[in-house]
C-alpha positions as CSV (number, residue, x, y, z in Angstrom):
1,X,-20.6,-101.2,-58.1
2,X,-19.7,-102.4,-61.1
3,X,-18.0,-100.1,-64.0
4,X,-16.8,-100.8,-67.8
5,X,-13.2,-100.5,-68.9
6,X,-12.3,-101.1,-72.2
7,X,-15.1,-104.2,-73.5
8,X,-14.6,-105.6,-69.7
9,X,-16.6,-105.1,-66.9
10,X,-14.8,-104.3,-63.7
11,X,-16.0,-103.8,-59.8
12,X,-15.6,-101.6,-57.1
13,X,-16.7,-102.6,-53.4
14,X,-16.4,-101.6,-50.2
15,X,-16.8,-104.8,-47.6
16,X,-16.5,-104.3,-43.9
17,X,-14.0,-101.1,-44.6
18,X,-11.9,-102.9,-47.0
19,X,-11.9,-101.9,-50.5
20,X,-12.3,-104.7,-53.2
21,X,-10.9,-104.0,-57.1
22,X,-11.1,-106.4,-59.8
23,X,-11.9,-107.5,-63.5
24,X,-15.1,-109.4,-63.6
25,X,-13.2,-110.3,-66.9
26,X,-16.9,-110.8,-69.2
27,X,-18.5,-108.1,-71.3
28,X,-22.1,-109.4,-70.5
29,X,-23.5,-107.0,-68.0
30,X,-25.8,-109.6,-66.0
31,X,-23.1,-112.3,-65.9
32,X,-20.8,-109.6,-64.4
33,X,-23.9,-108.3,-61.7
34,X,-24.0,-112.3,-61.3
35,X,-20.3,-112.5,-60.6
36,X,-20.0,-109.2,-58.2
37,X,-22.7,-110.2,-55.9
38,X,-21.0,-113.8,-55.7
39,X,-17.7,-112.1,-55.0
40,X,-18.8,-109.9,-52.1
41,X,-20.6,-112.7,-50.6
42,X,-17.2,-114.5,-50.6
43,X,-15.4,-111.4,-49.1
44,X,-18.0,-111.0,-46.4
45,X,-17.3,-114.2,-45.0
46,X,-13.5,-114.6,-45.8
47,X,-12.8,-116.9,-47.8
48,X,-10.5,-115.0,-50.5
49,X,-8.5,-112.3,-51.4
50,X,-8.7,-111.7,-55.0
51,X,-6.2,-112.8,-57.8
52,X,-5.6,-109.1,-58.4
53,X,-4.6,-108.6,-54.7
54,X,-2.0,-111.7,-54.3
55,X,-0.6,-110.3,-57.3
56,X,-0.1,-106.9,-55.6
57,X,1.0,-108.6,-52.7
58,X,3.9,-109.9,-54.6
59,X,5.1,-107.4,-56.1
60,X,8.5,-105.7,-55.3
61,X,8.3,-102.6,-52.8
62,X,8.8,-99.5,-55.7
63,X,6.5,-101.2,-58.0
64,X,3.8,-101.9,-55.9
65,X,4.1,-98.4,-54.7
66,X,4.1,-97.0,-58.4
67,X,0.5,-98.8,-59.2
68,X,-0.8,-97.8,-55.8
69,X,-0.7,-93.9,-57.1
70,X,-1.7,-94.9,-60.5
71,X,-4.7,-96.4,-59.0
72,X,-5.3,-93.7,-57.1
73,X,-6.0,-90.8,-60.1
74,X,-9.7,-89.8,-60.3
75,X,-10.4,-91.0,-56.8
76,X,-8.7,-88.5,-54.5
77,X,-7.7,-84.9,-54.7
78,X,-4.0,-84.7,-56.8
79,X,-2.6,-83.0,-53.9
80,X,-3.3,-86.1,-51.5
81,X,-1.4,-88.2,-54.4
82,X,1.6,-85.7,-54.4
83,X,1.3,-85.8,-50.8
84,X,1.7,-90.1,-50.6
85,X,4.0,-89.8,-53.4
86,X,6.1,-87.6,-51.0
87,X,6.0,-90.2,-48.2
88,X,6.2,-93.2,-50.5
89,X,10.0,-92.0,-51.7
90,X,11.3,-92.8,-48.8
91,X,10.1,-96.1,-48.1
92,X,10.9,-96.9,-51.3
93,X,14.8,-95.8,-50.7
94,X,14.5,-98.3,-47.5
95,X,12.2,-101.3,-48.9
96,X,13.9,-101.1,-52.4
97,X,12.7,-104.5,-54.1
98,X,11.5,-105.8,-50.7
99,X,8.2,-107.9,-51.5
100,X,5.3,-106.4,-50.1
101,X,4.1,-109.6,-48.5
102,X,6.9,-110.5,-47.2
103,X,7.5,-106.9,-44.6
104,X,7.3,-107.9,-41.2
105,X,6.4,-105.4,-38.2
106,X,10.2,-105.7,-37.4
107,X,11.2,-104.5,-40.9
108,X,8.5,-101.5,-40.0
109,X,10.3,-101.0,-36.4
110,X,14.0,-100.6,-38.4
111,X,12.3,-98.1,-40.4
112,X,10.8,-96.0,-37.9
113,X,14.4,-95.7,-35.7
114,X,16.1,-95.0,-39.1
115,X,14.2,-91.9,-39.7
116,X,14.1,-91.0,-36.0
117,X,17.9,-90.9,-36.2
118,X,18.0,-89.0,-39.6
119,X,15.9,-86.5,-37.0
120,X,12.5,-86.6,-38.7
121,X,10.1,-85.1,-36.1
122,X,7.5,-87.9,-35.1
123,X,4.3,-86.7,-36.9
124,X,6.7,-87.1,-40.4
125,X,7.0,-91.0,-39.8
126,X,3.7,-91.7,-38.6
127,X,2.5,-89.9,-41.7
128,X,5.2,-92.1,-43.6
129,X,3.6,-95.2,-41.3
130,X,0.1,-94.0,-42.3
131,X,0.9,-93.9,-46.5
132,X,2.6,-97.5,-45.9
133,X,-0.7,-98.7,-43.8
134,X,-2.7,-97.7,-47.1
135,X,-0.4,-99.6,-49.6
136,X,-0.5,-103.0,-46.9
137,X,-4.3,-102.4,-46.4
138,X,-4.3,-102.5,-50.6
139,X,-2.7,-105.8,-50.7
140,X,-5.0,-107.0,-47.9
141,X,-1.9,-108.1,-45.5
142,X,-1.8,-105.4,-43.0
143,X,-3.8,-106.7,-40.7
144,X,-0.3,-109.5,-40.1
145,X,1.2,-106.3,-38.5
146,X,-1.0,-104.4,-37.4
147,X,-1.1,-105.5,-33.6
148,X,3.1,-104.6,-33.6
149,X,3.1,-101.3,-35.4
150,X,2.6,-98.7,-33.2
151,X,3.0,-94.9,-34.2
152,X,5.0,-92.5,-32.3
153,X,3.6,-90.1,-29.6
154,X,2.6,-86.5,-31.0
155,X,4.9,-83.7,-30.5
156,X,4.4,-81.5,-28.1
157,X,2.6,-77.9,-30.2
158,X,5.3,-76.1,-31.5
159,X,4.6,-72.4,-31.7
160,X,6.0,-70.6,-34.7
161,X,9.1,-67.7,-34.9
162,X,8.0,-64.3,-34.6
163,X,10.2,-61.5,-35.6
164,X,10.7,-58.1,-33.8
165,X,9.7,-55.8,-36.2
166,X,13.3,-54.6,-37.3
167,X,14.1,-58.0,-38.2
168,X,11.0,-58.8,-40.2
169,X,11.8,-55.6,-42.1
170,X,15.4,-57.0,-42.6
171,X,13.7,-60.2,-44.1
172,X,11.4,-58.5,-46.5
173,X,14.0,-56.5,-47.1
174,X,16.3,-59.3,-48.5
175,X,13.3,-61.0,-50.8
176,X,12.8,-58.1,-52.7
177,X,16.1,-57.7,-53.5
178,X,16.6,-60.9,-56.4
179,X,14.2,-61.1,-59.1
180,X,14.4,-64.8,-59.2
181,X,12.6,-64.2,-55.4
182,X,9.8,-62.3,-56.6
183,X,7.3,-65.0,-56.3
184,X,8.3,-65.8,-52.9
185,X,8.6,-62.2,-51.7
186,X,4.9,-61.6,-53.4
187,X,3.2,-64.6,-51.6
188,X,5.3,-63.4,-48.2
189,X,4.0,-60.2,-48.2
190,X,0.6,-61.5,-48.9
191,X,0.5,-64.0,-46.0
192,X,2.2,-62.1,-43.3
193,X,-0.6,-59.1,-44.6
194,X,-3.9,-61.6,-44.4
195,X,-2.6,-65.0,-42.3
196,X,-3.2,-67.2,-45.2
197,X,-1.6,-70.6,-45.2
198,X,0.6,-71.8,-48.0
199,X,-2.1,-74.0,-49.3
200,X,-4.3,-71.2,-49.4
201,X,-2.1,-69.1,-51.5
202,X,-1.1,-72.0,-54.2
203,X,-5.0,-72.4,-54.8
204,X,-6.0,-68.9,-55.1
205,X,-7.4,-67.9,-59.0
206,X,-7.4,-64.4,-60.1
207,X,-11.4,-64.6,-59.1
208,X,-10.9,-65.3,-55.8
209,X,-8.9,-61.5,-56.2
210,X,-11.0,-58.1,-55.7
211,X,-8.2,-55.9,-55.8
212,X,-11.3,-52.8,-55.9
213,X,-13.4,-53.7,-53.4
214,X,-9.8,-55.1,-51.3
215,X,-11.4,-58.7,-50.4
216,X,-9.7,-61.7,-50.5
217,X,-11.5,-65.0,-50.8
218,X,-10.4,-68.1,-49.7
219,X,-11.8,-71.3,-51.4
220,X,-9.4,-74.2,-50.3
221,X,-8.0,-74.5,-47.1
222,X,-6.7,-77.3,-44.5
223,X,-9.9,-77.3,-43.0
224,X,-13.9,-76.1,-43.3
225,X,-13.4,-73.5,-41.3
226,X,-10.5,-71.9,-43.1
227,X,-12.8,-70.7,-46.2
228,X,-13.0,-66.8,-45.8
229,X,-13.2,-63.4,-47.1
230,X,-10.1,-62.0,-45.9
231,X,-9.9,-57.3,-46.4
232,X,-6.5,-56.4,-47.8
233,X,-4.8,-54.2,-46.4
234,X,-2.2,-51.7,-48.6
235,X,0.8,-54.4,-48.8
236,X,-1.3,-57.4,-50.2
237,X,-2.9,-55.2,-52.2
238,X,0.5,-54.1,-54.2
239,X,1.9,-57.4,-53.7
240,X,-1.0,-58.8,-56.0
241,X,-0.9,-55.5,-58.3
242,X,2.8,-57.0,-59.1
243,X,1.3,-60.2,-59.5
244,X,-1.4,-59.6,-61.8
245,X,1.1,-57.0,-63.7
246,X,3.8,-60.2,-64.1
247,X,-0.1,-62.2,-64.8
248,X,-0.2,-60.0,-67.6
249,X,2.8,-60.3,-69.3
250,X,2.9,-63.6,-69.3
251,X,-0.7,-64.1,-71.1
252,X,-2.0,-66.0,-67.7
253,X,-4.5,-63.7,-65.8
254,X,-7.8,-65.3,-66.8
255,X,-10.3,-65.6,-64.4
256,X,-9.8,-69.1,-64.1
257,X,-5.9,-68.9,-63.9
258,X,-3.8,-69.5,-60.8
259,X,-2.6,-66.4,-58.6
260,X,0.8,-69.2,-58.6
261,X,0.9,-71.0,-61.7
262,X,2.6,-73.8,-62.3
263,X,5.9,-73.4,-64.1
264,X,8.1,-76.1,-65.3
265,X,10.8,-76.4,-67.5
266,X,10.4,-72.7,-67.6
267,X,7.2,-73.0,-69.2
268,X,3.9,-71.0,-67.4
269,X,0.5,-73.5,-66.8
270,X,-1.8,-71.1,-65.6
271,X,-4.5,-74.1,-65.5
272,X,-2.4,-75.5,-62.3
273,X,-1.1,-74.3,-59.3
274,X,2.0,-73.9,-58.3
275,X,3.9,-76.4,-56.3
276,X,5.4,-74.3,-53.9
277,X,8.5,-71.7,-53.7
278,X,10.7,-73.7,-50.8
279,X,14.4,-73.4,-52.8
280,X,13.8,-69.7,-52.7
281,X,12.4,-69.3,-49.9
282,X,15.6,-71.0,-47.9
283,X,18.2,-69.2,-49.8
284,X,16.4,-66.1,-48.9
285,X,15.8,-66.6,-45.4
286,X,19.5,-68.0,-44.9
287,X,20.9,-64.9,-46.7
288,X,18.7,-62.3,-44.1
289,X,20.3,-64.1,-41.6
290,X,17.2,-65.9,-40.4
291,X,17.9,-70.0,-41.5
292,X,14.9,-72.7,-40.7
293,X,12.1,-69.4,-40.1
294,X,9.3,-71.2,-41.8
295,X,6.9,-69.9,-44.8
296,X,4.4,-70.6,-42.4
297,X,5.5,-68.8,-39.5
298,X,4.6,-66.0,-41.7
299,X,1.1,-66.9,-40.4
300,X,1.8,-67.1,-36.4
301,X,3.6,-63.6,-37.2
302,X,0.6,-61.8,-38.4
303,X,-1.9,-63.8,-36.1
304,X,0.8,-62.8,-32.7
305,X,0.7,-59.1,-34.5
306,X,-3.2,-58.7,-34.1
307,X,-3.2,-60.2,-30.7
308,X,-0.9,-57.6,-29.6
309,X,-3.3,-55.0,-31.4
310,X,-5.6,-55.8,-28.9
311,X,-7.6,-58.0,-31.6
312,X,-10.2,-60.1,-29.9
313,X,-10.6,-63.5,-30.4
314,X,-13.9,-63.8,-32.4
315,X,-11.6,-61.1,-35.0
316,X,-8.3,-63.5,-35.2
317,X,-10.6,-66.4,-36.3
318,X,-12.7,-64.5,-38.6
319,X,-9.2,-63.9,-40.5
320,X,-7.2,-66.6,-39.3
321,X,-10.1,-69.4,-40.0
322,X,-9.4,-72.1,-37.7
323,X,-7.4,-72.0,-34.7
324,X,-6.7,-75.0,-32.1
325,X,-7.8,-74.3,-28.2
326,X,-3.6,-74.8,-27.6
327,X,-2.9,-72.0,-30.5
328,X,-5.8,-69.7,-29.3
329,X,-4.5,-69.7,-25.4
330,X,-1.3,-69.3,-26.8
331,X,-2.4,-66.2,-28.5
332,X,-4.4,-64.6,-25.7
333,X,-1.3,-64.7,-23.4
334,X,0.2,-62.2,-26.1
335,X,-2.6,-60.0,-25.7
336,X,-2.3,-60.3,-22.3
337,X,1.4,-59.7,-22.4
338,X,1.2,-56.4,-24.9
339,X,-1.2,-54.8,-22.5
340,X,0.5,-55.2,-19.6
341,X,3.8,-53.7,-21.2
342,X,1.7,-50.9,-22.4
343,X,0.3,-49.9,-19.3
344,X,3.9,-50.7,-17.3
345,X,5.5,-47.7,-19.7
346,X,2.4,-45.5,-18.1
347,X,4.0,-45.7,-14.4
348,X,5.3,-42.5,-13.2
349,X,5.9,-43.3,-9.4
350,X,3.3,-41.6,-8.4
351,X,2.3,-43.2,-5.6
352,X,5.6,-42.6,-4.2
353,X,5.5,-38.9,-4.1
354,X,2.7,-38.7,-1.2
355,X,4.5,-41.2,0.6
356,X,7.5,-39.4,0.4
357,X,6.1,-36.0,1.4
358,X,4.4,-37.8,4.5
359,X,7.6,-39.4,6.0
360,X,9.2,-36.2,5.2
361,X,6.5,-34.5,7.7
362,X,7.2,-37.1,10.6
363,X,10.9,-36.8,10.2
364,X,11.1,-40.0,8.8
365,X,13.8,-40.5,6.3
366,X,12.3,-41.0,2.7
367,X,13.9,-44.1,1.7
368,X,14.0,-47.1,4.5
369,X,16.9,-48.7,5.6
370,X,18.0,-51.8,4.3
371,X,18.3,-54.6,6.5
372,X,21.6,-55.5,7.5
């Protein structure tokens, strides 16, 4: 397609899953049709990359990077551009003023065994990998390493911390006790009380709230099946009574406004979400004795707490949203577990007393020998 920028006329295409991005550089809107079907008749077959792309090409590691996000606002989500811009730090720290074009799959290999000996887990680099493979694949020289990058093997699933229930109650315990945690402690309570993700919880508006009816509804999640209505039960729902109370005060509990608004500088945006509570969140974990328990184990605690309820596994999901086969199995050996250690505190050696009595009858001691 082409689009208009400033008096120019600019295109955007899409030819054989690359993307192609350039000024058509004339303000005549047939010359510039003209000069876009011309252009992707060249790309189809080959013969050129685009000024615009050489350019990129060239450019030193940190500002290539920089443009790459610019470019990106207005076509993704902004959390997928605070997610690359995450990932894009440090390849930036190791590339420095590296020029794009001139990274080789060894220079990819260094990087890769620098951040496995820094102990990042393997899904961080290959997501590091993948945000790198996007800015290459922008500057149309990715395919020169493609055939010598490979990405690390998954992890094995790692299933989250639970807590007995003295020590979750030492946790919450802990977060209520700082003001400066209230936030955290609010959004703990509410995940541990409805299994809802952090992502989940940073997107929530007051809307998505019915404290009356005690429903809670879930409009962006990490995947389709995670949208929901969710019942509160008593915690959540005077965990979000404080919130909307703190909402109040602070002139941000429109419909429209964030559950977790954005604050920065000390200043409340209601209009955008917040980016997360993770400083807090560590020191208050660390101080109830509990360091590297994850927000989101908060999740695997709740979900492993209905399990052992007996919950089935058509009611987990219905709360939960999605679950992987791995996760789900996991889960039904709790249940499994729980009952069994229910009914083992039901054994009263009962069917030892009529075996006892009838040895007792044959003048057979009532305990046998041990083998010597």
């Amino acid at each position: 397609m082409i689009y208009k920028r400033g008096k120019n006329w600019h295109m955007d295409v899409m030819v054989n899953g690359e993307r192609y991005r350039e000024a058509l550089h004339t303000t005549d809107r047939r010359e510039a049709l003209a000069i876009e079907k011309k252009r992707v008749a060249e790309f189809q077959q080959g013969k050129t990359h685009s000024a615009a792309d050489r350019d990129f090409a060239r450019s030193p590691f940190h500002e290539a990077a920089t443009a790459f996000v610019e470019e990106r606002v207005g076509h993704v989500a902004p959390r997928t551009i605070q997610f690359e811009k995450e990932r894009l730090k440090p390849l930036a720290e190791f590339f420095g003023n590296k020029h794009l074009m001139k990274i080789r799959a060894e220079d990819l290999r260094a990087y890769q065994r620098q951040r496995q000996q820094k102990g990042l887990s393997s899904k961080t680099i290959n997501m590091e990998v993948g945000v790198l493979r996007l800015l290459m694949k922008r500057a149309k020289i990715w395919h020169l390493v493609a055939d010598e990058v490979k990405l690390f093997p998954k992890n094995a699933q790692v299933v989250g911390k639970v807590l007995t229930s003295e020590e979750k109650a030492r946790l919450f315990q802990v977060a209520s006790s700082k003001p400066a945690w209230l936030t955290a402690f609010c959004a703990a309570v509410i995940a541990v009380s409805t299994t809802c993700r952090g992502v989940e919880l940073k997107n929530l508006r007051w809307r998505d709230v019915d404290v009356f009816n005690q429903i809670l509804l879930v409009r962006r999640s990490k995947t389709a099946a995670g949208l929901r209505s969710i019942p509160l039960n008593r915690d959540a729902v005077l965990a979000f009574a404080k919130l909307k109370e703190r909402a109040e005060a602070l002139g941000s509990a429109e419909a429209d406004h964030f559950v977790f608004p954005a604050c920065e500088r000390n200043k409340i945006d209601p209009s955008k979400p917040q980016k997360g509570w993770r400083s807090a969140w560590r020191s208050l974990t660390k101080e109830a004795g509990f360091p590297g328990f994850r927000f989101h184990d908060l999740r695997h605690q709740a979900i492993t707490e209905m399990a052992e309820a007996g919950a089935s596994d058509a009611t987990i999901m219905a709360v939960a949203g999605h679950i992987d086969r791995a996760m789900m199995e996991h889960y039904s050996h709790v249940r499994m577990a729980a009952k069994r250690d229910v009914l083992t505190k039901l054994e009263s050696g009962l069917m030892e007393i009529p075996v006892a009595e009838h040895r007792q009858k044959n003048g057979a001691p009532s305990q046998p020998k041990k083998p010597q």
